[in-house]
Phi, psi and omega in degrees: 000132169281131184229117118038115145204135193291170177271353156315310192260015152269140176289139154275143196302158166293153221261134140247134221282154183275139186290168188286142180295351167305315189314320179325097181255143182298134205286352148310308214273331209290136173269191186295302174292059187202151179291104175286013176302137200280179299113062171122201144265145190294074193234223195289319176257059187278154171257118143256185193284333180076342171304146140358126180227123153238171231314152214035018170256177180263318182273169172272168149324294146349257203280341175306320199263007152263319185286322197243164197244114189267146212296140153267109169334109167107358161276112179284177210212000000 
């Protein structure tokens, strides 16, 4: 059964600091582990964020909650 939920009574997530821009690798360059999220625009000379990843994501913590949107209780789909 679907039940109603105000948007008061979603918590907002903890906050995470954004990596540091040293982190930034040319997104050829970028290895298995690191965030490929681009940095600017997306052409040939592209920036990824280069943070830390684990294992088997694309994104850092930082950028997954920009990329994917997290399910809110009582929402259809």
């Amino acid at each position: 059964m679907n039940q109603l939920v105000r948007m008061s009574q979603i918590s907002e997530a903890d906050p995470i600091a954004e990596p540091s821009a040293k982190l930034r690798v040319p997104f050829a360059q970028s290895g298995a582990f690191v965030c490929k999220f681009i940095i600017g625009e997306p052409n040939d000379q592209a920036l990824c964020c280069g943070a830390p990843v684990a294992d088997g994501k694309s994104w850092c913590a930082f950028h997954r909650r920009i990329v994917f949107e997290p399910a809110r209780p009582g929402r259809l789909r």
